[in-house]
N, C-alpha and C positions, 0 to 999 in steps of 0.2 A: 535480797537486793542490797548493795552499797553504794555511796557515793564515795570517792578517792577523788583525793588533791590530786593533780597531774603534775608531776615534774618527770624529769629523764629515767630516772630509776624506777620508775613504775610497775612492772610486770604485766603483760597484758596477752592476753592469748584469742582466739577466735571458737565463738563456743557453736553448737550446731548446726543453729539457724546462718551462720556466716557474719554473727556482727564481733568485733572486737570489743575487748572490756576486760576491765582489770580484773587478775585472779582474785577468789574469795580470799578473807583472810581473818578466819575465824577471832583472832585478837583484838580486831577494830570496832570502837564503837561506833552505834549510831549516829549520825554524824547530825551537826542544827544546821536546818541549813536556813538562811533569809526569803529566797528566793527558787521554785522548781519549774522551769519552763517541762511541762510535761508533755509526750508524745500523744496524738489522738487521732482518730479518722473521724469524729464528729463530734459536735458540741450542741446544745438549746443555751437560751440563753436564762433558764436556770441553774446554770454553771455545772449541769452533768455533760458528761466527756463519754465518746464511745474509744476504747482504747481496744486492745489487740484480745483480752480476752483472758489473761494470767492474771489479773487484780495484785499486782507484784507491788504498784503504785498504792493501789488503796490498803494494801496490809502495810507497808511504810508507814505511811501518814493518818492511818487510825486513830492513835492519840495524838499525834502534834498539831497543837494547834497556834505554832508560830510562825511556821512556815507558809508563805503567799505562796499559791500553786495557780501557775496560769499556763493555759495553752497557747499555742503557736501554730496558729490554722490560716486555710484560706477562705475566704467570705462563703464559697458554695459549702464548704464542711459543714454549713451550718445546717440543722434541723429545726422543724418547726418543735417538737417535744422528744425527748427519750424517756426510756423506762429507765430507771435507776432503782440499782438495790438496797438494801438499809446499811448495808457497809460500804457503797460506792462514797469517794470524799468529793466534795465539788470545788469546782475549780473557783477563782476567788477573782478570775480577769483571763482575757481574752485578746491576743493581738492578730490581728490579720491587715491584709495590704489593705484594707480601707482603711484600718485606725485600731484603736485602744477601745475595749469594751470592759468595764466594770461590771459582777456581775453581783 
């Protein structure tokens, strides 16, 4: 997984699932980022995340620990607990149409 700056010249192809995103580019490093609004189908509010199931995210953000990682959910995503693995990363805040949750 990468993150790419977006400007014109980007490269971007549609891989099999049907989402678009920039070609790999073996030269690029890891990039810092400040900020990762992360994808997810649920959340507790121990700041574990149910995501799609490839752990693409949690091999990423293994070691980084500067990066604030928050989800972008809706209030029913929410669970009362999940199971979370020892390598799953937790999320660090939560925004949904009620509001802003710190977790």
């Amino acid at each position: 997984m990468q993150f790419h700056l977006y400007d014109e010249h980007l490269r971007i192809h549609q891989h099999k699932f049907g989402i678009k995103q920039p070609i790999y580019d073996d030269t690029l490093k890891q990039t810092e980022l400040d900020l990762c609004l992360m994808p997810l189908l649920g959340f507790d509010l121990n700041g574990n995340r149910l995501g799609m199931g490839g752990g693409y995210y949690d091999r990423y953000f293994e070691d980084n620990q500067n990066t604030v990682l928050a989800g972008v959910a809706y209030r029913f995503q929410h669970i009362d607990k999940l199971f979370a693995d020892s390598w799953d990363v937790k999320l660090h805040h939560i925004f949904t149409e009620q509001g802003h949750l710190i977790l």
